[in-house]
Each structure stands twice: as structure tokens, then as C-alpha cells.
C-alpha positions, 0 to 999 in steps of 0.5 A: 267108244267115247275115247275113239269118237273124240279121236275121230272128231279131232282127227277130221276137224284137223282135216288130217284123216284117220289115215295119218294115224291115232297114235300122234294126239291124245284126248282124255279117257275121262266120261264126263271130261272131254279134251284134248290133251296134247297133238305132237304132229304139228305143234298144235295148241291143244288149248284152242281145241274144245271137245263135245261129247254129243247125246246119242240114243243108248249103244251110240257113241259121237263127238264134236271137235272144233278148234275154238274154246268159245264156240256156242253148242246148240243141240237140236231135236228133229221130230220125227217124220218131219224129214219124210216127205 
């Protein structure tokens, strides 16, 4: 599932949509090594694009994609009950 998430995550930072298909960019299979590896759609550079696997609960899967190498990512907890009102 990590392999569809990078997919999906690039696919809507793009804005393209999951209706242009999957089949035009590829991303790596690798578990620990999130990247994009190359977008034949548009000529898009794959080395501005970072990608984030993100820490779900087990049986989860998702990702982050953001067209900026050096973007900081900072991962917050939500204690629970906090959002209840």
C-alpha cells in the first residue's frame, strides 16, 4: 500500500487527479526510500519533488508529496478527546 499512497499523494499535489492515470510517473517500491522517480506526463522534474511516507497506526498506509526538497516536515500528535466537544 505504501507504493499506491506515494502514487496518490503525487497525483493530488500535481492537481492532475487520479483520473489522468497512475501509468505516467513512477515512484520507488523501496520501504524506507520514498521518491519520485521520474513523471513522463509534463516534463516535470522529479528532483524538486520530495516524498514523505507518514507514521499511521498499523493496517495504515499514507504519504506526502510536496514539490520542494526543502520543505521541513513536522508531524503533530492530537491527544485524544482533545477535538471532542
Amino acid at each position: 500500500y505504501s507504493i499506491w499512497s506515494r502514487k496518490e499523494a503525487y497525483i493530488k499535489a500535481t492537481g492532475l487527479g487520479v483520473s489522468r492515470g497512475l501509468d505516467h510517473f513512477d515512484v520507488s517500491a523501496a520501504p524506507a526510500e520514498a521518491h519520485l522517480l521520474a513523471d513522463r506526463s509534463q516534463d516535470r522534474r522529479t528532483e524538486t519533488w520530495a516524498l514523505h511516507d507518514l507514521v499511521l497506526e498499523p493496517g495504515y498506509s499514507g504519504a506526502l508529496a510536496v514539490d520542494s526538497v526543502d520543505a521541513t516536515l513536522i508531524a503533530l500528535t492530537v491527544a485524544p478527546g482533545i477535538l471532542s466537544c
